[in-house]
VMD Tcl script that builds the backbone (N, CA, C; Angstrom):
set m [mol new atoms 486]
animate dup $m
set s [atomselect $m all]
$s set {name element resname resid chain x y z} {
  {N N UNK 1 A 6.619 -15.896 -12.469}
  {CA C UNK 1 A 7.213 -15.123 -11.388}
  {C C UNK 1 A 6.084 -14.503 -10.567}
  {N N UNK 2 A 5.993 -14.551 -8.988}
  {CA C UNK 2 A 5.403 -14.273 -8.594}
  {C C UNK 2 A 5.293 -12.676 -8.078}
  {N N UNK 3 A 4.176 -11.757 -7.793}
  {CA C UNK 3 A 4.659 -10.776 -7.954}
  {C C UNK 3 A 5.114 -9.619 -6.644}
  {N N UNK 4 A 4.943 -10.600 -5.629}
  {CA C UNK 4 A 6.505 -10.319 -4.692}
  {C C UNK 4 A 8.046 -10.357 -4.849}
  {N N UNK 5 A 8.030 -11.348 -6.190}
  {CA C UNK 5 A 9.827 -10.950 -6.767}
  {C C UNK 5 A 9.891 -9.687 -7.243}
  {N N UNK 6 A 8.659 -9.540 -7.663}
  {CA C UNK 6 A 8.787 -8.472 -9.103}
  {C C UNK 6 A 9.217 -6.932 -8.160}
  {N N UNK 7 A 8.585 -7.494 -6.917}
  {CA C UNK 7 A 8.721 -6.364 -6.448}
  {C C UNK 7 A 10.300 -5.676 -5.773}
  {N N UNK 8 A 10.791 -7.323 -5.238}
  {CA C UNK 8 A 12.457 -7.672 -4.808}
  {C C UNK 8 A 13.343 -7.410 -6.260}
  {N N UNK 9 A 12.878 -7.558 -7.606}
  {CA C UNK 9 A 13.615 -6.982 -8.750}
  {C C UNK 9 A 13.622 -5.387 -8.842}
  {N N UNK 10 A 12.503 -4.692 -8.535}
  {CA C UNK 10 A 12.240 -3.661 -8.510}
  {C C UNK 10 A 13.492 -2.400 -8.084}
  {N N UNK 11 A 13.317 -2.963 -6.488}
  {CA C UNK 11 A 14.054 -2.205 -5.514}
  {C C UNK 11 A 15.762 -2.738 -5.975}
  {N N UNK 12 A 16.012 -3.144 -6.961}
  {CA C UNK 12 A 17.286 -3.428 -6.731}
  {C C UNK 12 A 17.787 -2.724 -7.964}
  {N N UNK 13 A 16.693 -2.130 -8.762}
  {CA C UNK 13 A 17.493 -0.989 -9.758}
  {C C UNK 13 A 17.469 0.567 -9.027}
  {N N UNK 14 A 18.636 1.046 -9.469}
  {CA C UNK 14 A 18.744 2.437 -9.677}
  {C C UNK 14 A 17.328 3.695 -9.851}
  {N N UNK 15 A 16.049 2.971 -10.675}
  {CA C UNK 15 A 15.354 3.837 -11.316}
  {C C UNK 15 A 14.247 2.790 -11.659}
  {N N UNK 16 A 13.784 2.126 -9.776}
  {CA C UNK 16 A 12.546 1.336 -9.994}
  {C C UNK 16 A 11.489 1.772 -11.029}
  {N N UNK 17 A 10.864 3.201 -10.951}
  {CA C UNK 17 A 9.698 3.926 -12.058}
  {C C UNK 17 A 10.465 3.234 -13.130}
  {N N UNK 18 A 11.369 4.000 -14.148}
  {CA C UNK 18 A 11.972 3.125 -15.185}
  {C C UNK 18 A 11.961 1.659 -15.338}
  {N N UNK 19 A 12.456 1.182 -14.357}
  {CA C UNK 19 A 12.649 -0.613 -14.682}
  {C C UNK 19 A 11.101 -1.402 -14.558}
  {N N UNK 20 A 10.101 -0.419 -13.939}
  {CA C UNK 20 A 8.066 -1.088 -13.926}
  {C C UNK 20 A 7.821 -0.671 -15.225}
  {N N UNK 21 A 8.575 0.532 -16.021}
  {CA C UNK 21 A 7.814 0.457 -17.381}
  {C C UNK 21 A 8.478 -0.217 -18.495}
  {N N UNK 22 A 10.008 -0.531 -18.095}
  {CA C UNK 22 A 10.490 -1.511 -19.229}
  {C C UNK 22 A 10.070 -3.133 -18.731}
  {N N UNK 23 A 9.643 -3.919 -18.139}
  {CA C UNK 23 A 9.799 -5.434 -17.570}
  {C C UNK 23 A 8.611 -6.049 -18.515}
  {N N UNK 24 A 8.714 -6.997 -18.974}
  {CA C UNK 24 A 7.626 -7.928 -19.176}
  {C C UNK 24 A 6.704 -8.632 -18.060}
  {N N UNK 25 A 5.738 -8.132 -17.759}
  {CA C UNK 25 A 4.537 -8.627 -16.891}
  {C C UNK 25 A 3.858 -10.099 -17.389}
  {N N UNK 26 A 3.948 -10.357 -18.260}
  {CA C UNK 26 A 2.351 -11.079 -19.295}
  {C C UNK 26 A 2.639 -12.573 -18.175}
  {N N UNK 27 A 1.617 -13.204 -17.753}
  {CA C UNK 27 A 1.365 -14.227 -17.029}
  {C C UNK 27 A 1.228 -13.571 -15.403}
  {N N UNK 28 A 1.699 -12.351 -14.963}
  {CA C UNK 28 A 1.824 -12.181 -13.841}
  {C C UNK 28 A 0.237 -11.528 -13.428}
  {N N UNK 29 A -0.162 -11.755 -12.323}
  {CA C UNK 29 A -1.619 -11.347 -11.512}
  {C C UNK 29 A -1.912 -9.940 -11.475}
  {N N UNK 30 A -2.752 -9.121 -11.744}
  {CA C UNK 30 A -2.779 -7.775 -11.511}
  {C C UNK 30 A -2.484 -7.189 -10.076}
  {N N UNK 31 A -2.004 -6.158 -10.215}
  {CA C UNK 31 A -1.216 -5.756 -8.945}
  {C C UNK 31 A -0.985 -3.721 -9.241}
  {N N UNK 32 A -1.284 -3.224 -7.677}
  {CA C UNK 32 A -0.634 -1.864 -7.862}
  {C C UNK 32 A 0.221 -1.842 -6.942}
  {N N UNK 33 A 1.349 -0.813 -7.958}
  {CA C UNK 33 A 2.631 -0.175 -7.150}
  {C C UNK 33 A 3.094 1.035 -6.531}
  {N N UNK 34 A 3.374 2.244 -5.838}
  {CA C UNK 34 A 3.338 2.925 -5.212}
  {C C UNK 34 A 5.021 2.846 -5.282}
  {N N UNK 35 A 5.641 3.493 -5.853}
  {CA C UNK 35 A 7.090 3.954 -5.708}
  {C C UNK 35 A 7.588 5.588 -5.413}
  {N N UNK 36 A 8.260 5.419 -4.826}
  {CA C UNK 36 A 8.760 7.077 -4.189}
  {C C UNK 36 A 10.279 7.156 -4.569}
  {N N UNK 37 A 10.637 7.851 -5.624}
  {CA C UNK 37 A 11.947 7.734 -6.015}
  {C C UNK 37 A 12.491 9.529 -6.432}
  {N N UNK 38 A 13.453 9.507 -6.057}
  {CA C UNK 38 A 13.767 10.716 -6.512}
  {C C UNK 38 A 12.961 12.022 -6.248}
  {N N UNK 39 A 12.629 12.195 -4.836}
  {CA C UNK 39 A 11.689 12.458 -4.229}
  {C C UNK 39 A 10.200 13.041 -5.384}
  {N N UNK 40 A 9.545 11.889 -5.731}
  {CA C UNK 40 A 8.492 11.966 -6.283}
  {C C UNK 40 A 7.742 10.710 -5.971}
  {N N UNK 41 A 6.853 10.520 -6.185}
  {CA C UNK 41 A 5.557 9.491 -6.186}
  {C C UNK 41 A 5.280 9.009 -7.562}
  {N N UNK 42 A 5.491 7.996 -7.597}
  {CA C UNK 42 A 4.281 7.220 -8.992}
  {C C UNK 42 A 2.958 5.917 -8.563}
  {N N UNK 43 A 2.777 6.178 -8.746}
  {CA C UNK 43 A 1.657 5.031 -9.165}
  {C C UNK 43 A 1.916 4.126 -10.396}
  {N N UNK 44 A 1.707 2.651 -10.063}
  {CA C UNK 44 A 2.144 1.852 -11.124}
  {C C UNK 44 A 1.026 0.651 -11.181}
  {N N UNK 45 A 0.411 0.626 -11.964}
  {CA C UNK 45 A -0.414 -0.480 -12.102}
  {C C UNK 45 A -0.259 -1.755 -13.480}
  {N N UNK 46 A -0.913 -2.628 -13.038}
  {CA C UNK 46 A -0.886 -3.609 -14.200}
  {C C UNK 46 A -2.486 -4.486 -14.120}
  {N N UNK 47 A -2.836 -4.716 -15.401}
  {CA C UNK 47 A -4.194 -5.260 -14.534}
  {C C UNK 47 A -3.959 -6.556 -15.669}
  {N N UNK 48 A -2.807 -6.995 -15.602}
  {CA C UNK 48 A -2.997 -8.407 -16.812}
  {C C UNK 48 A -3.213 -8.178 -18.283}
  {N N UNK 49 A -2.891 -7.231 -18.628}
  {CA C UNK 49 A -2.884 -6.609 -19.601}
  {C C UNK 49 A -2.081 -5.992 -20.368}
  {N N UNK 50 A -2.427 -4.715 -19.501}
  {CA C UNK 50 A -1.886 -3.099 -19.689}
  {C C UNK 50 A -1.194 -2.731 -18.509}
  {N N UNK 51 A 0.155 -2.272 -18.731}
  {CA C UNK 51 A 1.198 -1.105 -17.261}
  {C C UNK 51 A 0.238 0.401 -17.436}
  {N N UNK 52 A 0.294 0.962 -16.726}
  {CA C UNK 52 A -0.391 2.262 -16.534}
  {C C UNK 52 A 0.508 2.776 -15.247}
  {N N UNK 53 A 1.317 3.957 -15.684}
  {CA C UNK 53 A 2.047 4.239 -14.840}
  {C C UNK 53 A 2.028 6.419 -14.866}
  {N N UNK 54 A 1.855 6.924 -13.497}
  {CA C UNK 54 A 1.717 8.016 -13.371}
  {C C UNK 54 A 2.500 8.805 -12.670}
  {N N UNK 55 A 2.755 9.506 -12.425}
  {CA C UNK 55 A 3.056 10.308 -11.054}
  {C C UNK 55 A 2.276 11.425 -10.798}
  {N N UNK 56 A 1.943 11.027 -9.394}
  {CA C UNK 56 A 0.942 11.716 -8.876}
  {C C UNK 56 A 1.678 12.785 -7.577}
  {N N UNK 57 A 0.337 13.551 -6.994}
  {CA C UNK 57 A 0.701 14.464 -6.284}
  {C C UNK 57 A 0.998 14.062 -4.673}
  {N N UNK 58 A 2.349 14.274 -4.444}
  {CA C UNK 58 A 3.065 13.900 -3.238}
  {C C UNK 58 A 2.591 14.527 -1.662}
  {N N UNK 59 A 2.142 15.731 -2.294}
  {CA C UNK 59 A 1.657 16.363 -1.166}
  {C C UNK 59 A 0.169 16.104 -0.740}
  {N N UNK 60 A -0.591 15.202 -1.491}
  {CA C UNK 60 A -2.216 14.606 -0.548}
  {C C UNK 60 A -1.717 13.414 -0.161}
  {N N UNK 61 A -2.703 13.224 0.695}
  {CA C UNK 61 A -2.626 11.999 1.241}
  {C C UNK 61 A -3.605 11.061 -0.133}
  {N N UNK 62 A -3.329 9.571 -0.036}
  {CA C UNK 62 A -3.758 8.878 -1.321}
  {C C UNK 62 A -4.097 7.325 -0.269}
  {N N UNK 63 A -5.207 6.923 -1.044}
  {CA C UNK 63 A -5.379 5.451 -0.590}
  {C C UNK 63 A -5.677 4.606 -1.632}
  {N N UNK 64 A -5.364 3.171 -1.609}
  {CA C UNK 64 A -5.591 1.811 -3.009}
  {C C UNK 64 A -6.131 0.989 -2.465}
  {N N UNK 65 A -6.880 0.747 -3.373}
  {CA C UNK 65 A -7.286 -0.873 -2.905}
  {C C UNK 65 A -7.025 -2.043 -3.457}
  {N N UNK 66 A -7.252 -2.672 -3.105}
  {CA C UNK 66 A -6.269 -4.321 -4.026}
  {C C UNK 66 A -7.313 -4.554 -5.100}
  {N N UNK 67 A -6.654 -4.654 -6.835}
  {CA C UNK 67 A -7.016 -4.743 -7.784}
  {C C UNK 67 A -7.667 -5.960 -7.690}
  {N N UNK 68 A -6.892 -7.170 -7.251}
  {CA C UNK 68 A -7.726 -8.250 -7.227}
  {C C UNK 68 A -9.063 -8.727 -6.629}
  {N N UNK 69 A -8.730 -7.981 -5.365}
  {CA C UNK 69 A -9.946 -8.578 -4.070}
  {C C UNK 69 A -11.442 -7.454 -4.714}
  {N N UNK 70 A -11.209 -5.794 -4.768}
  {CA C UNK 70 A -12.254 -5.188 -4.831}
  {C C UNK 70 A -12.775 -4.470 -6.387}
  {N N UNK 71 A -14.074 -4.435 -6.408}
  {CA C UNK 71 A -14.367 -4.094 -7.890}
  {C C UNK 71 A -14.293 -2.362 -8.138}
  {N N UNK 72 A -14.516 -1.510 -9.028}
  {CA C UNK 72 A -14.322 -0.120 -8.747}
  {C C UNK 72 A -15.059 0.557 -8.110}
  {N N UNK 73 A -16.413 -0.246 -8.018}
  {CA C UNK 73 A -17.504 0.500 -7.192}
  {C C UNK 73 A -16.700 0.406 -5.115}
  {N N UNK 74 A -16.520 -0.755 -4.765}
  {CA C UNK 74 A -16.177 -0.944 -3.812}
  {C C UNK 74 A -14.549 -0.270 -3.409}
  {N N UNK 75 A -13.778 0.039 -4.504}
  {CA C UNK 75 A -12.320 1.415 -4.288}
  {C C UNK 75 A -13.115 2.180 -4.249}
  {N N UNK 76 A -14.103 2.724 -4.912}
  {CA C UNK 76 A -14.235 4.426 -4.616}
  {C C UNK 76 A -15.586 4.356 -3.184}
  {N N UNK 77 A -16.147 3.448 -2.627}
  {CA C UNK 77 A -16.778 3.454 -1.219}
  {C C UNK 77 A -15.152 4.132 -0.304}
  {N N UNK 78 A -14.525 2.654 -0.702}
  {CA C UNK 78 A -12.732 3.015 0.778}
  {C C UNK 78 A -12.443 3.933 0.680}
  {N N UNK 79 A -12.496 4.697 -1.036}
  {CA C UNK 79 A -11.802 6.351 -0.746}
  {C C UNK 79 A -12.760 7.065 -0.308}
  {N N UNK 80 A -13.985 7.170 -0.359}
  {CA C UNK 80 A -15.057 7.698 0.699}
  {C C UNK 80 A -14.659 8.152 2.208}
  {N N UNK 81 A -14.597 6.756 2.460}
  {CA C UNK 81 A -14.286 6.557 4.230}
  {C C UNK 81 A -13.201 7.231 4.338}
  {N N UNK 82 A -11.774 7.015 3.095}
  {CA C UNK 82 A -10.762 7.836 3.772}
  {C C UNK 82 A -10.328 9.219 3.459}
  {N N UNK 83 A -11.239 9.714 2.724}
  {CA C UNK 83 A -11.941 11.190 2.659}
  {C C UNK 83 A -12.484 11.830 3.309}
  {N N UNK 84 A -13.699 10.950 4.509}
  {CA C UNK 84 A -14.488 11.330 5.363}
  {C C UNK 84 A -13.512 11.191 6.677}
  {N N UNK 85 A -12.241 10.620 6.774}
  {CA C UNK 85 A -11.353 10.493 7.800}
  {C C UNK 85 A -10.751 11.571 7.868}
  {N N UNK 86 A -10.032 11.827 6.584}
  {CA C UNK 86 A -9.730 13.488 6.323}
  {C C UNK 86 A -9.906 14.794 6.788}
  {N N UNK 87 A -11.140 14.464 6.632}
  {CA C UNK 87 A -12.165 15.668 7.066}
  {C C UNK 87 A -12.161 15.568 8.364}
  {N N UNK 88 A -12.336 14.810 9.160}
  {CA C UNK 88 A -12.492 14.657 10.537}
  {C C UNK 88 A -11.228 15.458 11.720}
  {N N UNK 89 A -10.274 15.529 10.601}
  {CA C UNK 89 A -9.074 15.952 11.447}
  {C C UNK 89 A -8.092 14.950 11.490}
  {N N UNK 90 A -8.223 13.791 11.341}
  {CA C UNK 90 A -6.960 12.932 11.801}
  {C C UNK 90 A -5.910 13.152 11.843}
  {N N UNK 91 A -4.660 12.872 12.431}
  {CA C UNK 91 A -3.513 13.416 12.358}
  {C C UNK 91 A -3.134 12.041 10.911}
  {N N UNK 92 A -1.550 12.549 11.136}
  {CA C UNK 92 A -0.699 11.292 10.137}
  {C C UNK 92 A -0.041 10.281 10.989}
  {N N UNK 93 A -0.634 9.997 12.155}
  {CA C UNK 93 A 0.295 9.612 13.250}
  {C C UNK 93 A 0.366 7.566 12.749}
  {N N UNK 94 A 0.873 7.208 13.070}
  {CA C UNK 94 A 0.700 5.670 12.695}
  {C C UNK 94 A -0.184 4.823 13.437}
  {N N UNK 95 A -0.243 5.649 15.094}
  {CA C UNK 95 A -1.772 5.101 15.593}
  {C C UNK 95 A -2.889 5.334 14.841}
  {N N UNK 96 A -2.973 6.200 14.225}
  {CA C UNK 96 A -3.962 6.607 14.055}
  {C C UNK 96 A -4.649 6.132 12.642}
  {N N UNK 97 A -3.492 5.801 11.974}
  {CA C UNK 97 A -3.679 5.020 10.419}
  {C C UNK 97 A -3.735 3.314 10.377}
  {N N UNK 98 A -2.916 3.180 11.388}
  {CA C UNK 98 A -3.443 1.815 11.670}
  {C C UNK 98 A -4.898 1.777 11.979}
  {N N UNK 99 A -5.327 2.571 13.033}
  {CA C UNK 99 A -6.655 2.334 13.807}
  {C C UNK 99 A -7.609 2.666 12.525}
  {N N UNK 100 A -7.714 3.759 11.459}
  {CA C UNK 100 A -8.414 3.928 10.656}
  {C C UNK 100 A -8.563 2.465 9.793}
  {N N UNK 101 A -7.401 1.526 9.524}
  {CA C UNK 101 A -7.196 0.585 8.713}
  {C C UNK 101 A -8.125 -0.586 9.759}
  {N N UNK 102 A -8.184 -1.121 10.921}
  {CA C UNK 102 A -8.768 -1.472 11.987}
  {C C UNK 102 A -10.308 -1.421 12.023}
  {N N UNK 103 A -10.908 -0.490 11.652}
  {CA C UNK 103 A -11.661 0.244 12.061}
  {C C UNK 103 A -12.813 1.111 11.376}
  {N N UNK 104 A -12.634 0.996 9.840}
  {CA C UNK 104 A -13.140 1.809 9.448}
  {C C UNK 104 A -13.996 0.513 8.338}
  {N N UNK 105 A -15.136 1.010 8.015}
  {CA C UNK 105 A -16.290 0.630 7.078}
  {C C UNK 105 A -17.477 0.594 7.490}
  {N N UNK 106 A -18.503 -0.157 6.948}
  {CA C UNK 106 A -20.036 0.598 6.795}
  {C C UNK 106 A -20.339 -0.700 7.250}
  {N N UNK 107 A -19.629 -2.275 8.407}
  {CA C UNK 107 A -20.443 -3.243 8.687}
  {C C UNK 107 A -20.569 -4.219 7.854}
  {N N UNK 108 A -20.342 -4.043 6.655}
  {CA C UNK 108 A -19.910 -4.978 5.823}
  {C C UNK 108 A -19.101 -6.064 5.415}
  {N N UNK 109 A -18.868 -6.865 6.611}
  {CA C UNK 109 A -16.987 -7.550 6.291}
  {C C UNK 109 A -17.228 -8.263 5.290}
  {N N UNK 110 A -17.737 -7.807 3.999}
  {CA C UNK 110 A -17.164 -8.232 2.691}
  {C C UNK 110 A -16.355 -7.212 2.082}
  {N N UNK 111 A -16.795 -6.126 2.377}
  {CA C UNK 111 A -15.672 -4.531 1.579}
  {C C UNK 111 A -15.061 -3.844 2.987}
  {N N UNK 112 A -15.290 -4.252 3.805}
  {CA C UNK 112 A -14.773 -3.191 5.022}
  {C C UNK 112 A -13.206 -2.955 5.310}
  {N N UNK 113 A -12.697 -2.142 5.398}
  {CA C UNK 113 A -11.227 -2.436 5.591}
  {C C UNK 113 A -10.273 -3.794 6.394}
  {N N UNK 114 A -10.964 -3.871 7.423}
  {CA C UNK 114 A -10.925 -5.294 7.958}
  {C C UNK 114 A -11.890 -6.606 7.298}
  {N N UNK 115 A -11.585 -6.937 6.235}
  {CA C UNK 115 A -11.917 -7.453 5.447}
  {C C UNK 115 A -12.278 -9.098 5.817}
  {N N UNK 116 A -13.885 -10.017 5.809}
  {CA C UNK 116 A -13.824 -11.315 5.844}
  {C C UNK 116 A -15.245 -11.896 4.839}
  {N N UNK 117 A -14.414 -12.784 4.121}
  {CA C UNK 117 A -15.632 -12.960 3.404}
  {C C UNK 117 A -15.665 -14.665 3.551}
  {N N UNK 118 A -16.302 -14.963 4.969}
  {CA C UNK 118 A -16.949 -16.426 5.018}
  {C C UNK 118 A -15.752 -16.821 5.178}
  {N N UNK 119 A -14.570 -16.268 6.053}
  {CA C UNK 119 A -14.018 -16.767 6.622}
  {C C UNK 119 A -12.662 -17.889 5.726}
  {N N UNK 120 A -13.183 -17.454 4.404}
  {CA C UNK 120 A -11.765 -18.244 3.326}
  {C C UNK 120 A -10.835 -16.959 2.524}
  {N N UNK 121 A -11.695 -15.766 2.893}
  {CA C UNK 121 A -10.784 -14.570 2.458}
  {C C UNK 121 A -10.778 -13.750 3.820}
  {N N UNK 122 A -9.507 -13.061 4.011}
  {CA C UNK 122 A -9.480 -12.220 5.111}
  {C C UNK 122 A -8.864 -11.585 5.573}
  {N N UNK 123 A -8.600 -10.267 6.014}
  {CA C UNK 123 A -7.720 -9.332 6.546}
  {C C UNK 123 A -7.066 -10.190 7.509}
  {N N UNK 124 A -5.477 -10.682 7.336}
  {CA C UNK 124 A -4.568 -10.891 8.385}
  {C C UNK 124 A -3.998 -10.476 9.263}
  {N N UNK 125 A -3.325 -9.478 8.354}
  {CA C UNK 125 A -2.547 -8.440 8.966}
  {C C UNK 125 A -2.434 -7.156 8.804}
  {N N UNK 126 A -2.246 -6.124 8.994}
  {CA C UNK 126 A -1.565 -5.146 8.693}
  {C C UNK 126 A -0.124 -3.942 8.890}
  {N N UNK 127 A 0.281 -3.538 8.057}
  {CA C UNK 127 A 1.496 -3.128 8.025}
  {C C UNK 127 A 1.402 -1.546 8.138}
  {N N UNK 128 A 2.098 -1.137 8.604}
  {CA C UNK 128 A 2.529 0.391 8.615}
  {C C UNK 128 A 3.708 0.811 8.221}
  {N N UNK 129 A 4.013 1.897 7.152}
  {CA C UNK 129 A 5.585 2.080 8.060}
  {C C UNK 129 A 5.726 3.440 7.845}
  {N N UNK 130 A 6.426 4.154 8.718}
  {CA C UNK 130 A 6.687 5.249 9.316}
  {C C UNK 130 A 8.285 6.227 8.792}
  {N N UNK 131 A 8.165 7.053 7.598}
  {CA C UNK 131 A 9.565 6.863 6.984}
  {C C UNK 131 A 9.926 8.194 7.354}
  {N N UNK 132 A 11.313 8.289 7.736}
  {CA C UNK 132 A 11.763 10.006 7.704}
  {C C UNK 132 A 12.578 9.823 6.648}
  {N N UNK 133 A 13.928 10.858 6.805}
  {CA C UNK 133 A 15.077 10.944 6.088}
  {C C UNK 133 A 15.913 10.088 6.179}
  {N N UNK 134 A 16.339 9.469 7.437}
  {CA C UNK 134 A 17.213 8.228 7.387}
  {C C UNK 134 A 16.759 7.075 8.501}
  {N N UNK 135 A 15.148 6.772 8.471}
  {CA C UNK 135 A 15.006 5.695 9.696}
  {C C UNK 135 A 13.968 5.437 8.808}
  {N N UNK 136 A 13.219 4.255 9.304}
  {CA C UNK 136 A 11.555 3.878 9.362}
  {C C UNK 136 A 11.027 3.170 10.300}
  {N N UNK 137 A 9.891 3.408 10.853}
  {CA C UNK 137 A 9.349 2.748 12.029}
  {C C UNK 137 A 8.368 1.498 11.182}
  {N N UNK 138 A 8.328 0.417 11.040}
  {CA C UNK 138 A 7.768 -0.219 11.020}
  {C C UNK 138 A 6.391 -1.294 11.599}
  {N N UNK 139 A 5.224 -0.911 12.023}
  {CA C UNK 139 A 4.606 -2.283 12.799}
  {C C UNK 139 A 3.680 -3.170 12.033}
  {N N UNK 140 A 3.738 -3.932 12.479}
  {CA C UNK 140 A 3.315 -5.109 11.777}
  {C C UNK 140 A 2.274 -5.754 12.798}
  {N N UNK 141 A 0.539 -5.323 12.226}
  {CA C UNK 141 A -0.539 -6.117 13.079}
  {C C UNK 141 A -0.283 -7.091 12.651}
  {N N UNK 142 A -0.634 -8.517 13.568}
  {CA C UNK 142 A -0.983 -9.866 12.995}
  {C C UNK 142 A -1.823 -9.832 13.481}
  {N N UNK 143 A -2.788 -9.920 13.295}
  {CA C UNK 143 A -4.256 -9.704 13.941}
  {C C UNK 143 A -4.507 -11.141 13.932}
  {N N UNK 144 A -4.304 -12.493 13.419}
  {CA C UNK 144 A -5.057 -13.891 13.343}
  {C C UNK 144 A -4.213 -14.221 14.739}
  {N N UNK 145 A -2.907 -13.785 15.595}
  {CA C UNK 145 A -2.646 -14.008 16.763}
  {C C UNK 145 A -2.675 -12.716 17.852}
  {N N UNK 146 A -3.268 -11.818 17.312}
  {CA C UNK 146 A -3.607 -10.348 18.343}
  {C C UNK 146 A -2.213 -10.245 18.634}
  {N N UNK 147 A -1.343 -9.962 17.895}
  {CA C UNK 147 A 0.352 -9.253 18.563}
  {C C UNK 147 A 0.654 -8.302 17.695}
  {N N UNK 148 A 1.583 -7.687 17.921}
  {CA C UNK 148 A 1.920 -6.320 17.192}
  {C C UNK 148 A 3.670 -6.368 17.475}
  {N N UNK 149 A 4.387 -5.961 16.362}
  {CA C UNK 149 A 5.783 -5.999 16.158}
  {C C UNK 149 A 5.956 -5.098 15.583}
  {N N UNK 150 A 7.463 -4.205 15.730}
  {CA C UNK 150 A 7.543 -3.086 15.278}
  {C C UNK 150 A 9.319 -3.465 15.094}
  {N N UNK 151 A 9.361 -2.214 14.084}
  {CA C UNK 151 A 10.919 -2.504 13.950}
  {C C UNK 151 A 11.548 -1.309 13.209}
  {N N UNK 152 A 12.600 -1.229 13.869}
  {CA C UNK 152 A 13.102 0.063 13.193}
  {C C UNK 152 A 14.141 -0.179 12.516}
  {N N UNK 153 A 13.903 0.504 11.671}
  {CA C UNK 153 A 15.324 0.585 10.668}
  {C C UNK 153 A 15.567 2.045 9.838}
  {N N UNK 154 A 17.039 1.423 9.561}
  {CA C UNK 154 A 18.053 2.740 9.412}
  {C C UNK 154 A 18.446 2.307 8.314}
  {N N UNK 155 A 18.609 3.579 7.370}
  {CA C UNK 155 A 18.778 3.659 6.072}
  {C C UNK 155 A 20.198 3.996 6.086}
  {N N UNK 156 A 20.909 3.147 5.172}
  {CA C UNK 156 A 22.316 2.972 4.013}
  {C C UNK 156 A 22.055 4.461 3.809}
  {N N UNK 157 A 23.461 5.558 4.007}
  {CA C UNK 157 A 23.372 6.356 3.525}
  {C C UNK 157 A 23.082 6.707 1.920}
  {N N UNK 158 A 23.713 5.860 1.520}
  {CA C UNK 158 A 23.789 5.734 -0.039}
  {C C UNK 158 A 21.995 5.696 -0.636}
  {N N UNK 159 A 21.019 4.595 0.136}
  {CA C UNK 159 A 19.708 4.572 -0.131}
  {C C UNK 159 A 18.776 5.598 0.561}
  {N N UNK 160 A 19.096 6.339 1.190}
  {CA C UNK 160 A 18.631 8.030 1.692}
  {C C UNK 160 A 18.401 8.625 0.602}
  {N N UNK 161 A 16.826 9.331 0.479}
  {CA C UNK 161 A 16.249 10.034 -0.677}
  {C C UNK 161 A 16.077 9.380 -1.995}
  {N N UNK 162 A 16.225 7.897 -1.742}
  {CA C UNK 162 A 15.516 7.017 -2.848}
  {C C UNK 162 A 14.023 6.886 -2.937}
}
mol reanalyze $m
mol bondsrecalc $m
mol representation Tube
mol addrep $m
């Protein structure tokens, strides 16, 4: 199973946190999860192994990096940059997190947020999304055709404060 189902199984229980720490993973790719349920935050990881699952604090801002692509030295450089973004003032605006995602690293397009390594690995796209109480703004860079799509959507009363 690939682990974009896992993620379409996820959202279709009652008590996603619950159903990432009961599932059998073993064959599936390491991967982190980020669930907001019951107005709380967890963190959910798997690294092919071991689940490691937390809940963390809702009120900082938090950034990940992909388990697969970067090693730990190269996550804690990105949380650098988006520490040093922090500091700078940025708002939470979605221009502005996109453009940080765009935009931000040390010149490196092997670790840089816009990510290319020789042109067979590479930042495609990127996603935003923008959530209140009952909407989300969505945009979607495709950066390999320079367009930008956005989309809004409205939340099922019933899935409000999931």
């Amino acid at each position: 199973m690939s682990r974009g189902l896992i993620l379409l199984d996820l959202i279709q229980h009652d008590s996603p946190f619950d159903y990432f720490r009961s599932i059998n993973l073993d064959e599936i790719e390491p991967f982190t999860l980020v669930i907001w349920q019951d107005d709380e935050l967890f963190e959910c990881r798997w690294d092919a192994e071991k689940k490691y699952a937390k809940q963390i604090d809702k009120s900082i801002p938090h950034i990940w990096s992909s388990v697969t692509l970067y090693n730990d030295e190269t996550a804690a450089k990105r949380k650098a940059w988006f520490e040093e973004w922090l500091k700078e003032g940025n708002q939470f605006m979605q221009s502005d997190i996109l453009h940080f995602h765009q935009f931000t690293g040390d010149g490196d397009s092997h670790d840089d947020l816009m990510m290319n390594r020789d042109g067979k690995v590479f930042t495609v796209s990127i996603t935003g999304v923008e959530i209140s109480d009952h909407t989300a703004q969505m945009t979607y860079l495709d950066l390999q055709n320079n367009k930008e799509y956005q989309q809004h959507i409205e939340f099922k009363k019933e899935l409000a404060g999931r």
